[in-house]
C-alpha positions as CSV (number, residue, x, y, z in Angstrom):
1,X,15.0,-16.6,-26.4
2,X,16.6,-16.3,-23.3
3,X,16.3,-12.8,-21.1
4,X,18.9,-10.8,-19.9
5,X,20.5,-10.6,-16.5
6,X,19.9,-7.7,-14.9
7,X,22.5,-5.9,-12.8
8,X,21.4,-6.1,-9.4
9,X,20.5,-2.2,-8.4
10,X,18.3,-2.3,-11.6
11,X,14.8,-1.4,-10.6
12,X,11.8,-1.8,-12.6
13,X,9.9,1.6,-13.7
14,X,6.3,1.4,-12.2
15,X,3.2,1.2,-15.0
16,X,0.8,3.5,-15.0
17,X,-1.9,0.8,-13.9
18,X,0.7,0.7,-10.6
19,X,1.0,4.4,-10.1
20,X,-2.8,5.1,-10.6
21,X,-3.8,2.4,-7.7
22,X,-1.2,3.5,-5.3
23,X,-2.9,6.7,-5.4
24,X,-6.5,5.0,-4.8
25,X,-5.0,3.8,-2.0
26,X,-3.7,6.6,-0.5
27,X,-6.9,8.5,-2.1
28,X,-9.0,6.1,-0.3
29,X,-7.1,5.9,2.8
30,X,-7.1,9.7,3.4
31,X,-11.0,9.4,2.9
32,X,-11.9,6.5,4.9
33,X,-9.7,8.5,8.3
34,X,-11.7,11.6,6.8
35,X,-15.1,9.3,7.8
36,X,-13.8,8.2,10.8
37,X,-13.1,11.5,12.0
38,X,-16.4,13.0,10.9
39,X,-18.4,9.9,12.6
40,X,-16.7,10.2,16.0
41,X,-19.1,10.1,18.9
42,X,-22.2,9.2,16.4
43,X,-21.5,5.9,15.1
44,X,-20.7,2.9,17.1
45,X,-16.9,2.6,18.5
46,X,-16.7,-1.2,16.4
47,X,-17.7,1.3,13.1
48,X,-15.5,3.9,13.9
49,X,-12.6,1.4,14.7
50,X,-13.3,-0.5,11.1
51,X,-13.1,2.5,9.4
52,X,-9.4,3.2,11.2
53,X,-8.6,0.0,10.6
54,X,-9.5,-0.1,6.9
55,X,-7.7,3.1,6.4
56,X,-4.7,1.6,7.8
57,X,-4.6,-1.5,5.6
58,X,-5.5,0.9,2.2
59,X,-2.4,3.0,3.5
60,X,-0.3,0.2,3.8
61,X,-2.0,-1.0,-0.1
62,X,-0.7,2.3,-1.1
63,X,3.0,1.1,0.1
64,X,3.1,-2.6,-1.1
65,X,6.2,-2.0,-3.3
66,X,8.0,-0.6,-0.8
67,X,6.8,-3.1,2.1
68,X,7.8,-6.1,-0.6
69,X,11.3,-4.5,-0.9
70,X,12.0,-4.4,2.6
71,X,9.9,-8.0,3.1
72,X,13.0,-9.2,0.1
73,X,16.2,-7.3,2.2
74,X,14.6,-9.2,5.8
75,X,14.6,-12.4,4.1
76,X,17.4,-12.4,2.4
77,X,15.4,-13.2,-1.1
78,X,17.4,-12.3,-4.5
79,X,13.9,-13.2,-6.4
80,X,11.0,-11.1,-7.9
């Protein structure tokens, strides 16, 4: 059975599995800058620095649909 073409400004509704781990990500993002914060000036600079840096990378977790989107538009890519 074949599937049916989709007009191209269709967009998919997100799942709730999607939904629920874009807010772990930004949960966990918010949290991990929370430690950072908090361990300013007691913890090494390389363990503060990893806990920016993972904080960065969950917020950007948290914005993967909308980084893909964008990352589809750059290249020019009509596929899923």
């Amino acid at each position: 059975m074949a599937k049916r073409a989709r007009p191209p400004h269709y967009r998919n509704p997100r799942t709730l599995g999607e939904t629920i781990s874009t807010l772990v990500y930004v949960g966990m993002s918010g949290w991990l800058l929370l430690e950072a914060l908090s361990l300013m000036g007691q913890a090494p600079r390389w363990q503060v620095a990893g806990l920016f840096l993972t904080s960065f990378f969950s917020l950007l977790g948290a914005f993967r649909f909308a980084i893909a989107r964008l990352w589809r538009q750059i290249s020019g890519s009509d596929e899923r």
